[in-house]
C-alpha positions as CSV (number, residue, x, y, z in Angstrom):
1,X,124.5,120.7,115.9
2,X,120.3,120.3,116.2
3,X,119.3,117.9,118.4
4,X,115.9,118.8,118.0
5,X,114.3,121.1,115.2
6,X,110.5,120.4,114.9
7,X,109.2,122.9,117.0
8,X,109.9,125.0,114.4
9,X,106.9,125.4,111.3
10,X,107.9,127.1,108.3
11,X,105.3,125.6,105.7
12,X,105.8,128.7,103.9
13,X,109.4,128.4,103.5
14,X,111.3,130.7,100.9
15,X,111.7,128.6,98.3
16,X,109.0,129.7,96.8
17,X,107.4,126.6,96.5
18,X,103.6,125.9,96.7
19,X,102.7,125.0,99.8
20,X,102.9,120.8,99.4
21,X,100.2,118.3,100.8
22,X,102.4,115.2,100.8
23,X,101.7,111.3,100.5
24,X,103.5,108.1,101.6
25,X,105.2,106.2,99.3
26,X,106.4,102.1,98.7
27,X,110.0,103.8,98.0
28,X,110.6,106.3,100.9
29,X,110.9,103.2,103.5
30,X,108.7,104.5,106.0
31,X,109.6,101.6,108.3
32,X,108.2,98.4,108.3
33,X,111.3,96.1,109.3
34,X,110.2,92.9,107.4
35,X,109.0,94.4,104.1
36,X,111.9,96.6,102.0
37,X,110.6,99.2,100.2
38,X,109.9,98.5,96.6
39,X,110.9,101.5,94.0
40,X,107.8,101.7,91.7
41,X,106.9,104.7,90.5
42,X,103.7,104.3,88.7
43,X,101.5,107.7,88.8
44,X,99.6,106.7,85.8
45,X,98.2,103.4,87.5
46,X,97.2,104.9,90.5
47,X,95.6,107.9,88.6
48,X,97.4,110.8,91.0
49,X,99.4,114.1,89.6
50,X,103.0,113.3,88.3
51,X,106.2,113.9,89.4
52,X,109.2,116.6,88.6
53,X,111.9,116.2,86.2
54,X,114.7,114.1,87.3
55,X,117.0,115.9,89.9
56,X,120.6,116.8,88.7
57,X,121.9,116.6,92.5
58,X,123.3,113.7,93.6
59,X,122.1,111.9,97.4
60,X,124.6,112.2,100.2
61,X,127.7,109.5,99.5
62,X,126.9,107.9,103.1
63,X,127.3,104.3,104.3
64,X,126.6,102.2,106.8
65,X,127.2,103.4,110.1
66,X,127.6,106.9,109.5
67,X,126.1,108.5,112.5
68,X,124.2,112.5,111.7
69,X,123.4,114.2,115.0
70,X,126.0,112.0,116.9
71,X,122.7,110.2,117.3
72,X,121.4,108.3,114.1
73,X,123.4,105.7,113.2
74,X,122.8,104.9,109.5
75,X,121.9,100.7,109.0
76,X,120.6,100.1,105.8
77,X,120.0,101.7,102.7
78,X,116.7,100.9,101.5
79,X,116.2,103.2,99.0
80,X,118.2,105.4,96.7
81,X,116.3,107.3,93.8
82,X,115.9,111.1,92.5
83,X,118.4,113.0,94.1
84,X,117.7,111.6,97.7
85,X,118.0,108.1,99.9
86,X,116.2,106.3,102.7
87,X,117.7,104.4,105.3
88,X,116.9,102.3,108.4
89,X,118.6,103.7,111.2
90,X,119.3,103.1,114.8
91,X,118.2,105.6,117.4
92,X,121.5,105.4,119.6
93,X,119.9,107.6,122.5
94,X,116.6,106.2,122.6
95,X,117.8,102.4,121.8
96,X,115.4,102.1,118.7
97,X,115.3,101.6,115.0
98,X,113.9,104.7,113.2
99,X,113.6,105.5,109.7
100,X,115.8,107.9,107.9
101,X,115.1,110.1,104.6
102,X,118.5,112.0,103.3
103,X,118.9,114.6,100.4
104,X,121.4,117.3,99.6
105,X,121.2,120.9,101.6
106,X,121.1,122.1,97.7
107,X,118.4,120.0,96.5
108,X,115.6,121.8,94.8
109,X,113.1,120.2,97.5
110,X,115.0,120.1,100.3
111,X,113.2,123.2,101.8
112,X,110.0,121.8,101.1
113,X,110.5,118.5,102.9
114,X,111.8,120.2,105.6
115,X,108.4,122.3,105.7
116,X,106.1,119.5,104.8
117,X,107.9,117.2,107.5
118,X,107.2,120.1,110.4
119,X,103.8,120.7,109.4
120,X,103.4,116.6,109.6
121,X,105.3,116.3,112.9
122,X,102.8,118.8,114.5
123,X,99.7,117.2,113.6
124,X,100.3,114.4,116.2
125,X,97.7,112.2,115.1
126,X,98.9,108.3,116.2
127,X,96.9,107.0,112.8
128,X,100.1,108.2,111.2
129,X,103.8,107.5,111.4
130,X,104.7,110.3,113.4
131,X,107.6,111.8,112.1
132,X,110.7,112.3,115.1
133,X,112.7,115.1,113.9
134,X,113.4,117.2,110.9
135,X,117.2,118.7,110.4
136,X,119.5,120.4,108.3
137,X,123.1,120.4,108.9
138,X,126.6,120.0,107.2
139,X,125.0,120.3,103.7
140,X,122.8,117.3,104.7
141,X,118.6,117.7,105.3
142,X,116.9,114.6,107.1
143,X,113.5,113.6,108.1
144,X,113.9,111.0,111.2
145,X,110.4,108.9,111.6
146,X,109.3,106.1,113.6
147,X,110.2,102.4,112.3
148,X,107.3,100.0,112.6
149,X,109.0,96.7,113.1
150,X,105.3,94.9,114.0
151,X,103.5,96.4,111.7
152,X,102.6,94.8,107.6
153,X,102.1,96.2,104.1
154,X,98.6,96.4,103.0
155,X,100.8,95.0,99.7
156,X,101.8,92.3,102.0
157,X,98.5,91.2,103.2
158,X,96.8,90.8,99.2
159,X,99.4,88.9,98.3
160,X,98.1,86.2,100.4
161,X,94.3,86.8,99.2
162,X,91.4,90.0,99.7
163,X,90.4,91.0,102.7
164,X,88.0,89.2,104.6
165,X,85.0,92.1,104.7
166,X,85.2,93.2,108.7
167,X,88.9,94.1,107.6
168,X,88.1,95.9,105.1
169,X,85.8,98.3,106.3
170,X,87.8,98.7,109.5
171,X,90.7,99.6,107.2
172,X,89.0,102.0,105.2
173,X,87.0,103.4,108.1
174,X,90.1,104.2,109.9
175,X,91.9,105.4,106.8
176,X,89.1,107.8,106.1
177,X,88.7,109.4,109.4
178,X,92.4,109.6,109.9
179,X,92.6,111.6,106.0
180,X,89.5,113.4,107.4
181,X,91.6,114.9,110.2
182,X,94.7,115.7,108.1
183,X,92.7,117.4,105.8
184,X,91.0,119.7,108.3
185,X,95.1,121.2,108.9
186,X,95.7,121.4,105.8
187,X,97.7,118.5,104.9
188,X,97.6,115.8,102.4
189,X,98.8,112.8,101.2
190,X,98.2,112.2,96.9
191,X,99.8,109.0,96.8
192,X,98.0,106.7,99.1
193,X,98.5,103.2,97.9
194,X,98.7,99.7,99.4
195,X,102.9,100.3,100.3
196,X,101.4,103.7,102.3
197,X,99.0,101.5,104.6
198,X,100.1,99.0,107.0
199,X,98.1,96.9,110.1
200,X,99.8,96.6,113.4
201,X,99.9,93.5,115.4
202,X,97.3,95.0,117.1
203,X,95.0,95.1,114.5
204,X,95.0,99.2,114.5
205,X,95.7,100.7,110.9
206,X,98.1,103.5,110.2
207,X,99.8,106.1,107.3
208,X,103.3,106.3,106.4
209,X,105.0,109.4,104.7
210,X,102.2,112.4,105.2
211,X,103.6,115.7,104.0
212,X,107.0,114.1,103.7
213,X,106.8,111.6,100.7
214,X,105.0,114.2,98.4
215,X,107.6,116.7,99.6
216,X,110.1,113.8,98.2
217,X,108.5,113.2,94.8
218,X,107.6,117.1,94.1
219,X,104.2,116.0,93.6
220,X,101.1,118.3,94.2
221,X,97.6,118.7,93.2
222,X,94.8,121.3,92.4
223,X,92.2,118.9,94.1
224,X,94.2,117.0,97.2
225,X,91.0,115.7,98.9
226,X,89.5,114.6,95.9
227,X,92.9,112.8,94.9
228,X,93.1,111.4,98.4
229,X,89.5,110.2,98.9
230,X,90.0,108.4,95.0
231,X,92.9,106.8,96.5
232,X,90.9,105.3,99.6
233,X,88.5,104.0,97.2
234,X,91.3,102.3,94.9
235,X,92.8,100.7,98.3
236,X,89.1,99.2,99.3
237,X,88.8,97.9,95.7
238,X,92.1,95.9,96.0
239,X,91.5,95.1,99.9
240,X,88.2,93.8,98.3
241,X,89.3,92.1,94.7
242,X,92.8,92.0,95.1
243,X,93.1,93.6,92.0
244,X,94.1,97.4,90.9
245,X,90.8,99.1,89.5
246,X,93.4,100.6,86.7
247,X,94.4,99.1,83.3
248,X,97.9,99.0,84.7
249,X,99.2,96.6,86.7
250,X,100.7,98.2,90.2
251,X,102.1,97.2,93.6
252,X,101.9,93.4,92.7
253,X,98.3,93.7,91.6
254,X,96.7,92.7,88.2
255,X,95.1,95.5,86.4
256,X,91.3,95.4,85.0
257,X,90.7,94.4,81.9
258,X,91.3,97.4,79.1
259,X,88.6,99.4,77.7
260,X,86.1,98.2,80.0
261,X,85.5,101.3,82.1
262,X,85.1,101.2,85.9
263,X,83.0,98.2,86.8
264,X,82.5,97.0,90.6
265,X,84.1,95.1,92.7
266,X,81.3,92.9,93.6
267,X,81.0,92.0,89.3
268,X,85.0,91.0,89.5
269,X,85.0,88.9,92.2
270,X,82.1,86.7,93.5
271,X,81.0,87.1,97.4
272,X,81.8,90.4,97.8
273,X,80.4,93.0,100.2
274,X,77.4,94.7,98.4
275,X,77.9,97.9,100.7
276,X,81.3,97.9,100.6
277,X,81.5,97.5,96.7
278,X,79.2,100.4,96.0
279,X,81.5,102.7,99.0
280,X,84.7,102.1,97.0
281,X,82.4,103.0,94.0
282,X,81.8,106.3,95.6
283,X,85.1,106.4,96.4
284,X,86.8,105.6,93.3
285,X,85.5,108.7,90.9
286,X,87.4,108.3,88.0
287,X,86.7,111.6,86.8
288,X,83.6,111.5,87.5
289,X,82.0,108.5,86.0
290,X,80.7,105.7,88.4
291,X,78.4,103.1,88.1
292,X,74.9,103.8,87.3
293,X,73.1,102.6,90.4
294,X,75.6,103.7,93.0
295,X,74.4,107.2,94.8
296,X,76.5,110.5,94.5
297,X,80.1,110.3,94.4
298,X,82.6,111.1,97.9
299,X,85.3,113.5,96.4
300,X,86.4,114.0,99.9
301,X,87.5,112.1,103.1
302,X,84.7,113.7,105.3
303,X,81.9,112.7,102.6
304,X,83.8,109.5,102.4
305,X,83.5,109.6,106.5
306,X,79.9,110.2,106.8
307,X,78.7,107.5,103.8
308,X,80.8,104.9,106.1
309,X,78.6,106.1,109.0
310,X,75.0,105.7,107.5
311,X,76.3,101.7,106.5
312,X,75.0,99.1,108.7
313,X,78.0,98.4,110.9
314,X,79.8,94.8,109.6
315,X,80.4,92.8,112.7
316,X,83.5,90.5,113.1
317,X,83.5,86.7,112.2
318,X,82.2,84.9,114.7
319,X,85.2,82.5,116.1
320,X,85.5,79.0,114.4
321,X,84.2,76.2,116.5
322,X,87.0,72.8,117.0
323,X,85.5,70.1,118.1
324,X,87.6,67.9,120.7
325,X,89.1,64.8,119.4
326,X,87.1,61.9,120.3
327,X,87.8,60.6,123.5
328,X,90.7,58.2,123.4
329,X,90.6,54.8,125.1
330,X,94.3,53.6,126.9
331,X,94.9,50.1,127.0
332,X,95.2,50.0,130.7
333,X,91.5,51.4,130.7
334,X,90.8,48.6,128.1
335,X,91.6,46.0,130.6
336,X,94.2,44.2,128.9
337,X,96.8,46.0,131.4
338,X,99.5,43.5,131.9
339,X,98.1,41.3,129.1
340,X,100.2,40.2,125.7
341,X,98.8,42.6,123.2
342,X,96.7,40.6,120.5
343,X,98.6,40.0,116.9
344,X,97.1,42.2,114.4
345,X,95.1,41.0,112.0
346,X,94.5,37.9,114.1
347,X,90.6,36.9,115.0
348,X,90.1,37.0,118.7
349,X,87.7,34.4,120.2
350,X,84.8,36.2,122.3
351,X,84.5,34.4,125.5
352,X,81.2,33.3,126.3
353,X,79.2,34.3,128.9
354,X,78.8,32.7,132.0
355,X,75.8,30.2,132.0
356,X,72.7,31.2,134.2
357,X,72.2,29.9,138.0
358,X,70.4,27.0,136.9
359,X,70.9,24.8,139.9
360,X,68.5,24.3,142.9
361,X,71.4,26.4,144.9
362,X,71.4,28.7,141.9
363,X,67.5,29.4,142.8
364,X,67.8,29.4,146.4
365,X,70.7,31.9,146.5
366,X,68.7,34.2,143.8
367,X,65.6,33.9,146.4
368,X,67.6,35.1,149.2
369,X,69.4,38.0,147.1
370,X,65.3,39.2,146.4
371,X,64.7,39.4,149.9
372,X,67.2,41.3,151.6
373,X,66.6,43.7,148.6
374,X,63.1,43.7,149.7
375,X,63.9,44.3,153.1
376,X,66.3,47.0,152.4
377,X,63.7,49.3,150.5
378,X,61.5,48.6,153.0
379,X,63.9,50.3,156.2
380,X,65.1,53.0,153.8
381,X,61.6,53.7,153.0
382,X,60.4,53.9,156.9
383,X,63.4,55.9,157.9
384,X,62.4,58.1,155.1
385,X,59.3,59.0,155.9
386,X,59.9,58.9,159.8
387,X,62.4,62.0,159.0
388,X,60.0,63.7,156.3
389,X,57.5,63.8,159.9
390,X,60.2,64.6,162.2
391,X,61.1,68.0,160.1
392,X,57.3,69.1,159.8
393,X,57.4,69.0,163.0
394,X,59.9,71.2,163.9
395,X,58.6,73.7,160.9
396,X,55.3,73.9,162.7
397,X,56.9,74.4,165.9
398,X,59.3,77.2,164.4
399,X,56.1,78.9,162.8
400,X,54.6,78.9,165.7
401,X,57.0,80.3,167.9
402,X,57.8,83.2,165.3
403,X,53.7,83.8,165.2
404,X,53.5,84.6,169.1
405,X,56.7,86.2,169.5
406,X,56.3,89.9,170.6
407,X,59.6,91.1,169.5
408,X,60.4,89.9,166.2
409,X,63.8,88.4,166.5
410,X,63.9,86.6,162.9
411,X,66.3,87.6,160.6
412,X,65.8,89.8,158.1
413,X,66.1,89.1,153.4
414,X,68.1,92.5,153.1
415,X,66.4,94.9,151.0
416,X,66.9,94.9,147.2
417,X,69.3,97.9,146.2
418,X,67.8,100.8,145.6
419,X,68.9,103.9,143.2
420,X,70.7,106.4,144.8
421,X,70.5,110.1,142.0
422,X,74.3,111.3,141.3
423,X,73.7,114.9,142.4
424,X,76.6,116.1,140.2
425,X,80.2,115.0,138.7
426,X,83.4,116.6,138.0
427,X,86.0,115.4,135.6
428,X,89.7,114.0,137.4
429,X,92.3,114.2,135.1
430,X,95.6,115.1,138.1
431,X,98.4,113.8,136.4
432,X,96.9,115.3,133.0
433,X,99.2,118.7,131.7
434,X,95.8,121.0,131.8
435,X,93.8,119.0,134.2
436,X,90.5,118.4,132.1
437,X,88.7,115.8,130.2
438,X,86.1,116.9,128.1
439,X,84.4,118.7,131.1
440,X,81.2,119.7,129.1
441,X,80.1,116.2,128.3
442,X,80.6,114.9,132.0
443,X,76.5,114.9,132.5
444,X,76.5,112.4,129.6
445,X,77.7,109.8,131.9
446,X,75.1,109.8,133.8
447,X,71.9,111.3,131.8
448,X,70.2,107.7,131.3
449,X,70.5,107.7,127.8
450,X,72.5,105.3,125.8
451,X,73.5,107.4,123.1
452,X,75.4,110.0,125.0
453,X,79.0,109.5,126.5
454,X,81.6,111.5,128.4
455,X,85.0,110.3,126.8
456,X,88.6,110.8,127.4
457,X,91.6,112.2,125.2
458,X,92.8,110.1,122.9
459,X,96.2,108.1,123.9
460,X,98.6,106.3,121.7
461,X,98.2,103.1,123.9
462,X,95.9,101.6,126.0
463,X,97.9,102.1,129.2
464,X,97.2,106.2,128.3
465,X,100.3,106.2,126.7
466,X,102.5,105.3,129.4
467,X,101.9,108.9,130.4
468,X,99.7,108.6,133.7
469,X,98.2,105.7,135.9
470,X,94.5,107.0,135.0
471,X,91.4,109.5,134.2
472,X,87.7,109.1,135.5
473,X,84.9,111.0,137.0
474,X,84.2,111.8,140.5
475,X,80.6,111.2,141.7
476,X,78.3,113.7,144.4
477,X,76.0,111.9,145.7
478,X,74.6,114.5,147.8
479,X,75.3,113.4,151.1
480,X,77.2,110.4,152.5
481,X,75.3,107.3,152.0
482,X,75.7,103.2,152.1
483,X,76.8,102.5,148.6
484,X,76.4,98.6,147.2
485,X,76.7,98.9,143.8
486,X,78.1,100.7,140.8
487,X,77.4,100.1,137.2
488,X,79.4,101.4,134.5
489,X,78.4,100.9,130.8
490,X,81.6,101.6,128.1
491,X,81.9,101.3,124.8
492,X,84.7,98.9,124.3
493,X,85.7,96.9,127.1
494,X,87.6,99.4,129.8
495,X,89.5,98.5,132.8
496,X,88.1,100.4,135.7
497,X,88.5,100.8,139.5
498,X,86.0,102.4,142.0
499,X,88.0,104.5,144.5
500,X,85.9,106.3,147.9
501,X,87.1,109.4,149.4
502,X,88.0,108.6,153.3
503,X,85.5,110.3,156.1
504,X,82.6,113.2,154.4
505,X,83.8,116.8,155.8
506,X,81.3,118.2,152.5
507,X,84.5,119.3,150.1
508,X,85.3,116.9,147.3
509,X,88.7,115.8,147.7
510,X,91.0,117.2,144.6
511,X,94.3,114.8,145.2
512,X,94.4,111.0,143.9
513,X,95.7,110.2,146.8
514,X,92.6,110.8,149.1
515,X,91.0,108.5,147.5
516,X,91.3,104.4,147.7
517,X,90.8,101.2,145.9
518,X,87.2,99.3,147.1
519,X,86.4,97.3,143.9
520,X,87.7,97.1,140.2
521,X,86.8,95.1,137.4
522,X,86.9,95.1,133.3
523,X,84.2,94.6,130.1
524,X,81.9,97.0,128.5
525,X,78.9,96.6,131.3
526,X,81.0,96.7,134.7
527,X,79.3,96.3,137.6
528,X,81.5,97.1,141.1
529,X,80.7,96.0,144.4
530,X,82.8,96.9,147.5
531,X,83.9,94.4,149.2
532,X,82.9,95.2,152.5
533,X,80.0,98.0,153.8
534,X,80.7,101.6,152.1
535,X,79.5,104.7,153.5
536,X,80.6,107.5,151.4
537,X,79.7,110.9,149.6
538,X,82.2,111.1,146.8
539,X,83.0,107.8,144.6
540,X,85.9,108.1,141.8
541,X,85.2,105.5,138.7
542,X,89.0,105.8,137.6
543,X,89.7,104.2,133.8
544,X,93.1,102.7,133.6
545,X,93.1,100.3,130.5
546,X,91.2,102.2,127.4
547,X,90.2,100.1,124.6
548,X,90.4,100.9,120.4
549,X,87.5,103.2,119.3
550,X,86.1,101.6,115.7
551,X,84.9,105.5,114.5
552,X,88.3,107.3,115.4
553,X,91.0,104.4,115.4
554,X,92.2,106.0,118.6
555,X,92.7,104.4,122.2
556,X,90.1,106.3,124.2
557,X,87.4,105.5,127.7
558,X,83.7,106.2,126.3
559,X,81.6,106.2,129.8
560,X,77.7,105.5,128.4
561,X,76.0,105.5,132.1
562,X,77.0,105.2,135.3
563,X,74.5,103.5,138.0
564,X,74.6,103.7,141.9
565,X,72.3,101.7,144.1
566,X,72.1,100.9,148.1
């Protein structure tokens, strides 16, 4: 029995099959627990190479509960179509649900998935669903993958309306630099369509079924990044119109209107993103034809990649304002606590007001109320004036005294902080497999200019994965000096601590432990002060909380500049 088998790669299997570049499908169930797969077939709408004939072989008679590996305990079948079925499974080991795709040992394409899912399982990238194990035994092939149960449909999502336009390009930017990277290994996907792309809770965007669905469906293509990078630009249109930009009507979208010819999104729907309506233009080849005054087509993910990058960024919506509700008077506050509550509808009298003090004791009280005012104003102004002299005298005594002083016993503003040069710095990765981080950029941290950036590995979480407590940077300052402040710009907010090494023998301690906590903090400009007076040669800015990068769609630290002062 395997346990395990994707360490293996055997892309070139001996089948004799073309090597496949595969694609995520609606009906392979790559695991989103709230949305069944839908079995929808439809090539011709999406404008992607077709399918084999029909397979003869039969899928696996399983049922719920069968268990393969001892480990997989079948749930529910979710799809069942061309020789091979889909299932949502239960990771008994693990204690989580994971998707299952079964086909005969004999099937014509059994060899091929099992190829297409190693080559997918090795590429790693956390923009797709990674696929968890790839096995043949007792007659059976299956392709275990992970089972998003927080994760939605991009089908889902139009069905409620387009996308507002920061979604959109945030969804085809990290579409496109995730198809950018598969590409670049030799892998594809040829039928990327809403069902293939879903949005965490998180907001981060990811691909279902790469090299495995294709593998599936037998489907393959002479051009795979020019099919994949049309297919990015058919999921903008419909993120953008919510409409297919085919004839046909597919994944529960109204087709354009017939014999028309490709017109843009921003001429079928009013208020839509001029940049982003000429990119899925781009985007969107149709065998070459596009609209007159869009530029040159993308024909593949890295074109597609760069033409994202020369668009003036779309920022997010700024938050909706609510205003309180008005401020709500109680009865009590009313004054009618403890008072029989007026019959509505009924016409209350207003009580008059009191008459004036027109009586001679009226005037004489009204006299005597003038006076003590009088009076009053009059002390409070003499006491206030008597101290205004009393305190310039003491000022002139206190200037005087500090003026023929010898020794000058005042105290002293402290100085304003000044910058102390970081003489060099050294990557700190200790809990890290190879112990480095991008070593070469390190100087980029701290070379004053904005643009630059030392970053991290990319994790698939913004605790690093769960994998180690941190990364950072140690700073030489040269010599041990008083340290009050350091500054550290990110891009994205990062959580970040600043650790000192304990007592300055000249070597730069290598072990975590030698160093300790003085000040942390959290944002994209952080600025750390010690809490009490630091005297120290070698500071550690150490990143534990990493934040979404918009280019890469990975969880990654970017450290812009780093600032010490006295």
């Amino acid at each position: 029995m395997a346990e395990r088998s994707t360490a293996a790669v055997d892309v070139a299997d001996n089948s004799g099959d073309e090597p496949l570049t595969a694609q995520a499908d609606q009906s392979t169930a790559d695991g989103v627990a709230t949305n069944r797969e839908r079995d929808t077939d439809t090539d011709e709408a999406q404008g992607s190479g077709g399918t084999e004939g029909s397979e003869k072989a039969s899928p696996p008679e399983l049922h719920s509960g069968h268990k393969l590996a001892r480990r997989y305990r079948l749930e529910e079948c979710v799809t069942r179509l061309d020789g091979f079925s889909s299932w949502r499974a239960v990771d008994e080991k693990l204690r989580r649900a994971v998707g299952v795709h079964l086909l005969p040992a004999d099937h014509s394409r059994a060899r091929s998935v099992l190829a297409a899912a190693r080559s997918s399982a090795l590429l790693g990238d956390p923009r797709f669903v990674q696929v968890l194990d790839a096995v043949e035994e007792d007659n059976v092939v299956y392709v275990v993958h992970e089972w998003l149960p927080d994760a939605t449909e991009l089908t889902t999502l139009l069905s409620a309306g387009p996308l507002e336009p920061y979604d959109g390009y945030q969804m085809v930017s990290q579409i496109a630099a995730a198809m950018a990277a598969a590409h670049r290994e030799g892998l594809a996907h040829l039928r990327l369509n809403p069902n293939a792309v879903l949005r965490t809770s998180s907001g981060q965007w990811r691909i279902r079924g790469l090299a495995v669905n294709a593998a599936l469906r037998g489907i393959s293509s002479d051009t795979p990044q020019r099919t994949d990078t049309e297919s990015i630009g058919a999921l903008l249109y419909a993120a953008l119109t919510q409409r297919w930009p085919y004839e046909n009507d597919a994944y529960g979208l109204s087709g354009l209107p017939k014999d028309i010819g490709p017109i843009a999104p921003d001429q079928v729907r009013a208020g839509v993103h001029r940049g982003l309506s000429e990119l899925s233009m781009r985007a969107l080849v149709n065998d070459g034809a596009t609209a007159s005054r869009h530029e040159s087509a993308c024909t593949t993910p890295e074109e597609l990649v760069k033409a994202i990058s020369e668009m003036p960024r779309i920022r997010p919506p700024e938050p909706a304002f609510t205003a309180p509700p008005e401020y709500q008077r109680t009865t009590y506050q009313q004054g009618t606590y403890g008072r029989q509550a007026p019959h509505p509808n009924a016409t209350q009298p207003i009580a008059a007001p009191p008459p004036p003090l027109q009586s001679r004791t009226g005037r004489a009280l009204k006299w005597a109320v003038s006076a003590l005012l009088i009076a009053a104003l009059g002390l409070g102004s003499w006491q206030l004036a008597d101290a205004l002299m009393d305190q310039g005298n003491k000022s002139d005594e206190t200037n005087q005294t500090q003026t023929t002083d010898g020794d000058d016993n005042s105290p002293k503003k402290p100085a304003a902080g000044k910058p102390i040069a970081i003489q060099e710095a050294h990557d700190f990765d200790p809990y890290g497999s190879d112990g480095s981080e991008y070593p070469d950029d390190v100087p980029k941290a701290y070379d004053g200019d904005p643009k630059s950036y030392w970053q991290t590995s990319y994790y698939e979480g913004a605790n690093l994965g769960n994998l180690k407590s941190g990364v950072g940077l140690i700073l030489d300052l040269g010599k041990s000096q008083q340290v009050g402040n350091v500054t550290v710009s990110f891009m994205g907010s990062t959580s970040v601590e600043l650790r000192t090494a304990s007592g300055d023998d000249g070597v730069m301690p290598t072990s975590f432990e030698s160093y300790s906590k003085v000040a942390e903090g959290s944002g994209t400009t952080v600025t750390l002060k010690p809490d009490k007076d630091l005297n120290s040669r070698y500071l550690l800015v150490w990143l534990t909380e990493l934040p979404i990068q918009a280019d890469d769609g990975k969880w990654r630290g970017r450290v812009m500049d780093i600032k010490v002062t006295s």
